[in-house]
N, C-alpha and C positions, 0 to 999 in steps of 0.2 A: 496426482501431480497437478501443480498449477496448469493451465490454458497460456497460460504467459506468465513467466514470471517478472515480466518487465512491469517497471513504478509508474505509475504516469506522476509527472513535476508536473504543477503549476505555476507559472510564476503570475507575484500580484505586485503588481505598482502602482505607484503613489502620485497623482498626476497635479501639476497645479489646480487650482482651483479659478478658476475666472467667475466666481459669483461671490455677493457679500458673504457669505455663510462664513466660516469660520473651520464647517468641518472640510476634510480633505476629500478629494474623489478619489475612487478605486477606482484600476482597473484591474479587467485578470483574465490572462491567456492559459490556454490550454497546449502547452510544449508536446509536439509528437516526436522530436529527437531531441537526443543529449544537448546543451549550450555549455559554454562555458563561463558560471557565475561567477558574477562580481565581488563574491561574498558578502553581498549584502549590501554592498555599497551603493551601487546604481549602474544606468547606464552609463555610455560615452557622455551624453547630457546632462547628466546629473540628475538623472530621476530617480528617486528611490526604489529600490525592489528585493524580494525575496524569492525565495524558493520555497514553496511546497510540496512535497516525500506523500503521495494519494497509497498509502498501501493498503487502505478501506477499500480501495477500488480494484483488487485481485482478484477476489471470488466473491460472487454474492452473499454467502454462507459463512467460507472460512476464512476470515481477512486479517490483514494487519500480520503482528510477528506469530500469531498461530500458522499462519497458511504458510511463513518460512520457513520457519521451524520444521513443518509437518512435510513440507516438499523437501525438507534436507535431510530428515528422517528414511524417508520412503524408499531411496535407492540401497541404505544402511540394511534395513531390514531385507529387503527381498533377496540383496549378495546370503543372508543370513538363512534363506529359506524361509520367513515368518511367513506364517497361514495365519495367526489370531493376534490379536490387539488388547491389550485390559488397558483400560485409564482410569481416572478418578475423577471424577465433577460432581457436584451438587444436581439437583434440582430444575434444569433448564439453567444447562452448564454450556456457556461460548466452545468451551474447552470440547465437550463431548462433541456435539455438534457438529465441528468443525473436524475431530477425527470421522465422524461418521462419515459425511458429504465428501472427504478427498479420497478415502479408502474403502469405501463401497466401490466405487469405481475402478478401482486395482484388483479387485476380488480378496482383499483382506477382511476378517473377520473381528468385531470386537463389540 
């Protein structure tokens, strides 16, 4: 099972620029609670901003929609009794990999 299955959001904004340049400045925070986005719009100010979804940043190992996937998986199987795991990957497979490292931990076999 994931350590947390919470996302970390970044939000980046788009700040004036006060120098000749032409390109725009970023900014970009690191959100530790929910907000409530503007969809995209901006601030009260009118600054531009989005949201960024970090789900690279779950597990070292098994991240993104494998590590959801595999934590949504994991309560399924054990109601089931499963002791052994088979999957299929290639070669130095995300896919294996990421079964390994969450289900080692459980004492699932595969």
């Amino acid at each position: 099972m994931l350590p947390s299955p919470a996302t970390q959001v970044h939000t980046i904004s788009v700040l004036p620029s006060h120098s000749p340049s032409p390109a725009p400045q970023f900014a970009f925070s690191n959100l530790t609670t929910a907000s409530k986005s503007s969809g995209g719009k901006g601030d009260q100010q009118g600054t531009p901003r989005f949201d960024v979804v970090r789900d690279d940043l779950l597990h070292p190992l098994a991240n993104g929609n494998k590590a959801r996937k595999l934590d949504a998986l994991l309560p399924l199987l054990r109601r089931r009794g499963a002791t052994d795991v088979i999957t299929c990957g290639g070669c130095q497979s995300a896919h294996a990999a990421a079964v390994g490292e969450i289900w080692i931990h459980v004492n699932l076999l595969f």
